[in-house]
N, C-alpha and C positions, 0 to 999 in steps of 0.2 A: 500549726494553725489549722491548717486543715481538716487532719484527724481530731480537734475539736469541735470542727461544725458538723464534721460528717455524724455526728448522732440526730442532728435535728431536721424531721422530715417535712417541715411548715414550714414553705417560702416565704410566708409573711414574718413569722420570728427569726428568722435566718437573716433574712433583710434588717430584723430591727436591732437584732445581736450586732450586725457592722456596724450599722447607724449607729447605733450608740458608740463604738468605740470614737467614731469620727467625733460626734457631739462631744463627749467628753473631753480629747484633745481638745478642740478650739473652745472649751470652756475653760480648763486648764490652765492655757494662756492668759486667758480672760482672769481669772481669778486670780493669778500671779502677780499679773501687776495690778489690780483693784484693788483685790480683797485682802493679800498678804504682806510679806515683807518691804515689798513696794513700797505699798502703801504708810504701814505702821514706821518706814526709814522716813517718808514726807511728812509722817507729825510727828517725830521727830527731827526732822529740820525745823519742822516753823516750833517748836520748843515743847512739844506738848513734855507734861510732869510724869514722873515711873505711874504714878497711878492713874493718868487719863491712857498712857501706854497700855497698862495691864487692862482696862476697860477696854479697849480696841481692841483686845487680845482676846474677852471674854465677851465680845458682843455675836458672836457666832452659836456660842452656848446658849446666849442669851435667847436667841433666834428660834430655838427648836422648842424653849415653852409654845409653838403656835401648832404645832405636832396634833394633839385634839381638835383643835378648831375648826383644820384641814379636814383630818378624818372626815368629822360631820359634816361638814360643808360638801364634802366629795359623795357622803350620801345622802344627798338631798338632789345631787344633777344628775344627768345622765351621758354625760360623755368626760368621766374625769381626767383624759388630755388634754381636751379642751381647756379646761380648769387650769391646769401646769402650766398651759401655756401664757396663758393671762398672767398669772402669778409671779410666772418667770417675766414674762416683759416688764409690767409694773417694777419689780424690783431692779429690775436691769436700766429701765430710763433712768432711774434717779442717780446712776454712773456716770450720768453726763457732768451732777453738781462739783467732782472735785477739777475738775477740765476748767468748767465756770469760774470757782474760788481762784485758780489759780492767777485772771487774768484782771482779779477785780481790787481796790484799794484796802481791804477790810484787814484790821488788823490780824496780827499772828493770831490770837489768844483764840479771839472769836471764830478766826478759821478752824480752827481745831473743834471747838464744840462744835460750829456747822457740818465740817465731815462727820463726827463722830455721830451726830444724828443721821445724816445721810447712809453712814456705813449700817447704823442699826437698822433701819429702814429697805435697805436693798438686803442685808441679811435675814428679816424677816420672811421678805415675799418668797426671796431662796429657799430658805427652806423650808415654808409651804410646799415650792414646787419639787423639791427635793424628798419630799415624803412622799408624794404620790409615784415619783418615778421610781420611789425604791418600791412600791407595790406594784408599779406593771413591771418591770425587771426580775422580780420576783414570780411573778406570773409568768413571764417568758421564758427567765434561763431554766432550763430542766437541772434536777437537781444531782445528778449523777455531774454533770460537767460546772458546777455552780463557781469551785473555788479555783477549778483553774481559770474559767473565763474571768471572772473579776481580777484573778490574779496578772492577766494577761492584759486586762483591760487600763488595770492601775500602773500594770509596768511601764506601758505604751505613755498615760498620762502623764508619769512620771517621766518619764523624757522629754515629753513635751516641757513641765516644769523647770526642766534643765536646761532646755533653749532658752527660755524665757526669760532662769531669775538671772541667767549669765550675760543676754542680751539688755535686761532691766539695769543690771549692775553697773557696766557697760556703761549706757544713753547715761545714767543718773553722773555717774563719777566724770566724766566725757562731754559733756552738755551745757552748756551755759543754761541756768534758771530764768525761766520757769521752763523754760524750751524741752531741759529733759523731761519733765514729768510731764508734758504737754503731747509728746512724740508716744508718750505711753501709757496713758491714760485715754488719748483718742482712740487707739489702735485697739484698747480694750474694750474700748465703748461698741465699736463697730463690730468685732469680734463675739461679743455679745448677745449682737443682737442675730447674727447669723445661726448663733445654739440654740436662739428661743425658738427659731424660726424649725427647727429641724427637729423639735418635739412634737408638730403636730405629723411628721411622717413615722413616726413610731405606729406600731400596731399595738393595739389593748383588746386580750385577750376575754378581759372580763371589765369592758367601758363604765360600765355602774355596779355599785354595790347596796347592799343589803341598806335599807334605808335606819336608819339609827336615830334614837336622841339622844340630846349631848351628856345625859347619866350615864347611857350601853357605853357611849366611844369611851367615858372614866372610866367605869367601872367592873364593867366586863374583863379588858386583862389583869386588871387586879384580884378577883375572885377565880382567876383560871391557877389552878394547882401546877399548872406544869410551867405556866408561864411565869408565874409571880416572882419564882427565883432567879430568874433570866433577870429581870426588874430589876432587883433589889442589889443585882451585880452592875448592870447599868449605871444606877446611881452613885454606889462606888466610885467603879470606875472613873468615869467621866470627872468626879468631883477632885480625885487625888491627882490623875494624868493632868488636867489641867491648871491643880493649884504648883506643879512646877514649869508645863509649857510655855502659859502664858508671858511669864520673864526672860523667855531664852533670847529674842531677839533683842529687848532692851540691857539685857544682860551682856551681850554681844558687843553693841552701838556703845554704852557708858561706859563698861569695865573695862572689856577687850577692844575698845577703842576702831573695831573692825570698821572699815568703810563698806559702802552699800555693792560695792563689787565682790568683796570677803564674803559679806553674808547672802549676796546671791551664788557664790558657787558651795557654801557650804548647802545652799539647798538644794544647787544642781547635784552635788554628790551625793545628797541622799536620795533624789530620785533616781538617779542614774543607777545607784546600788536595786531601788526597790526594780527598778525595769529589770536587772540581773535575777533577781530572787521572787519576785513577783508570782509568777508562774508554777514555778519550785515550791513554796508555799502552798499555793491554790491544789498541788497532785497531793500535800501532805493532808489538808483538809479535808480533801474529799476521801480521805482513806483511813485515818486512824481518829479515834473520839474524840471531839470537840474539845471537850472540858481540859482532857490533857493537855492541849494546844495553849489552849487560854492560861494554864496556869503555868506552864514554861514562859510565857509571853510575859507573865504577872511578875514572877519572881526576877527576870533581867529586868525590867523595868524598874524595879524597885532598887536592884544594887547598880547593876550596870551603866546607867544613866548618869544617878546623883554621882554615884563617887568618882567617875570621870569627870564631869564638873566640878568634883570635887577638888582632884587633884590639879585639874586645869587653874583653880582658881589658885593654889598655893604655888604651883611651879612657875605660873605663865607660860607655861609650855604648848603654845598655840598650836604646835604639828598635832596632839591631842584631839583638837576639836575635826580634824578631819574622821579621827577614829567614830567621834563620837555621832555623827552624821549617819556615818558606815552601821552603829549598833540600832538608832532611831528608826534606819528604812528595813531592817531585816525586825525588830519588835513590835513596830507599830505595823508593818506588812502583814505576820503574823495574829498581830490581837485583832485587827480589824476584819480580814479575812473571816476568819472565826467567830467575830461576835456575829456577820452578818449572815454568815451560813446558822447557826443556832437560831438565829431570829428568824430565818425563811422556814427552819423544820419544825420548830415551835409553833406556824401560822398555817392557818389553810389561805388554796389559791383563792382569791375573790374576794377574801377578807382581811388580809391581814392591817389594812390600812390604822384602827383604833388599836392596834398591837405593837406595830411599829412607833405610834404618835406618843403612845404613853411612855416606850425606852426615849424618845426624844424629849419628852416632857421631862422625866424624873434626871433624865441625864445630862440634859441641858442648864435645868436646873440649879445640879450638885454644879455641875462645871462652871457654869456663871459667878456664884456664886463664892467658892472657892478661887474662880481665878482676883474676883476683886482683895477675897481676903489675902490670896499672894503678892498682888501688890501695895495694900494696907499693913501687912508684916514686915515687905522690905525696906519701905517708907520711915516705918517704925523704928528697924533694928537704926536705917541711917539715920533719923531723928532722934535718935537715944548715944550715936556716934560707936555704935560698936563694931570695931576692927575689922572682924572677920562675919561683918554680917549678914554676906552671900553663903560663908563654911554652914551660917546656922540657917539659911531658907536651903540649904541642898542636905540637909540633915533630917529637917524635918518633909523633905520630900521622900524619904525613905521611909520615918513613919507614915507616911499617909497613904505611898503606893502598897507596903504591905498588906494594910487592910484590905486591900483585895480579894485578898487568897481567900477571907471566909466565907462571901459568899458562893464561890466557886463550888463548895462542897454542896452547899443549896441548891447548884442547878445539875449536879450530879445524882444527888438522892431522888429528887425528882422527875429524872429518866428512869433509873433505876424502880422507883413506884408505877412510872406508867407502865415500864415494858415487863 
């Protein structure tokens, strides 16, 4: 840890390298029990349908269409922490609604559309604030140390996750209702609001940016030749990864009949795995070409994943789904790593804000999008009564991850042109 910080000679980025670790953690928590499994386990109790599930699933993707708006608006002021932090609070108060529903007479049904508006709405203003922090982070972490510090930083958070979904799993199974969700949703709320609070002691290297209008924030990464195949992988991406994510945990809750203890330590064990390899990843990033990285990450994804699900579904061989935890935090550790280091070398410092907002636009989008058609497919095959209807949505998650792999060669050619 320390031979990481020792490259950087600015006590004010030094300070906001820790800071952030700490912020993250107690976001972590915070998000665990709000925004994830938690969560999507309590509409699922009050009954929500596979496809208000898979909507819950895909309102995160949905979120990061607000990527441009951000951008512009961030160059229009002049202190865009400031900005984060508003962003961040707004979306964080509205955390207090599911705390509220919990205590009030309103039916199941209506409870479920009430969060699920709530949940869009707090994932909006997130990830407004969440674009701007990946441009002062960006600006901060030098890039020589970029993928081991997020490596380190994720691993950390990932632990954090692991206290959390094991202590959420815990209260929830353990708890007379509404009391569990009540012990943990408060604890979120307040948790919260202490991460908001701890964005304005970050340091920004570069407080305003190039003033824009909202044509430049579209248009500009689209017309940039080196960037546009980063894009075009983005959209990909995002669209295939999450037309099979979004199901995993209702697939869990229905099929696998898992309680909300099962599927919080299968997400302890995946962060626990990523705190392991985290780091490990972050020396591999920063040393051998990107591209390479992404398309090992591309190809496990694509077999690795489905067909363990696969076979999980045909055996019921539940010891399986720990393996599969184990392959999520070591692929998704690596893809992410990697995409974010490509997007910070792709960008210059001070600007990359309409660069970053467009892979959130186009990726959020694909991902949205597909994750409702994944739960509109499995809706479907069980509306149509076909047997093996999960065999054929983990089938078609192999075609879709594939796809992948062609833009990949896109953002390889396009190095290879600049340099």
């Amino acid at each position: 840890m320390q031979s990481l910080y020792a490259e950087i000679r600015d006590p004010q980025k030094l300070n906001t390298l820790k800071l952030s670790v700490w912020e993250g953690c107690i976001w972590q928590i915070y998000a665990t029990w709000m925004l994830g499994p938690i969560f999507i386990g309590h509409l699922g109790h009050l009954g929500a349908s596979s496809a208000e599930l898979a909507f819950a699933g895909s309102i995160p993707f949905l979120a990061q269409l607000s990527g441009p708006v951000t951008a512009w608006w961030v160059s229009q002021v002049k202190k865009r922490k400031r900005l984060m932090f508003y962003l961040g609070l707004v979306g964080r108060l509205v955390g207090i609604l599911p705390l509220v529903l919990l205590f009030t007479d309103v039916p199941d049904p209506q409870k479920v559309i009430w969060l699920l508006m709530g949940l869009a709405i707090t994932n909006i203003f997130q990830s407004a604030a969440g674009t701007i922090w990946s441009g002062i982070m960006g600006d901060v972490v030098p890039g020589v140390i970029r993928g081991r510090y997020f490596g380190m930083r994720n691993g950390l958070m990932g632990m954090c996750a692991t206290s959390a979904a094991l202590l959420g799993g815990l209260v929830i199974d353990h708890l007379v209702p509404p009391s569990n969700y009540a012990v943990l949703f408060g604890a979120a709320f307040v948790l919260s609001m202490v991460s908001t609070v701890m964005y304005l002691m970050y340091h920004d290297p570069y407080p305003s940016a190039p003033r824009l209008t909202f044509k430049d924030v579209l248009m500009t990464p689209l017309r940039d030749a080196n960037f546009a195949p980063f894009l075009r992988f983005m959209t990909v991406w995002g669209g295939a990864q999450a037309f099979c994510t979004v199901m995993l945990v209702p697939y869990f809750l229905k099929e696998m009949h898992f309680t909300m203890t099962q599927v919080g330590l299968y997400t302890a064990l995946t962060a626990a795995v990523g705190l392991l390899v985290n780091y490990q990843i972050g020396k591999v990033v920063d040393r051998i070409p990107n591209t390479l990285v992404l398309k090992m990450a591309a190809l496990c994804s694509a077999f690795l994943i489905p067909l363990t699900l696969m076979v999980i579904y045909q055996t019921h061989w539940t010891a399986l789904v720990w393996l599969l935890a184990v392959l999520e935090a070591v692929i998704y550790s690596a893809a992410n790593l990697t995409i974010f280091n490509l997007a910070m070398q792709k960008t210059q410092p001070g600007n990359r804000l309409p660069y970053l907002s467009s892979g959130n636009l186009l990726s959020g989008a694909a991902a949205f999008s597909m994750g409702l058609v994944a739960g509109g497919v499995v809706s479907l095959l069980q509306g149509l009564h076909v047997q093996e209807h999960y065999l054929v949505y983990f089938l078609l998650c192999i075609g879709m991850r594939l796809i992948c792999l062609l833009p990949i060669r896109g953002i390889r050619l396009a190095d290879a042109a600049k340099n």
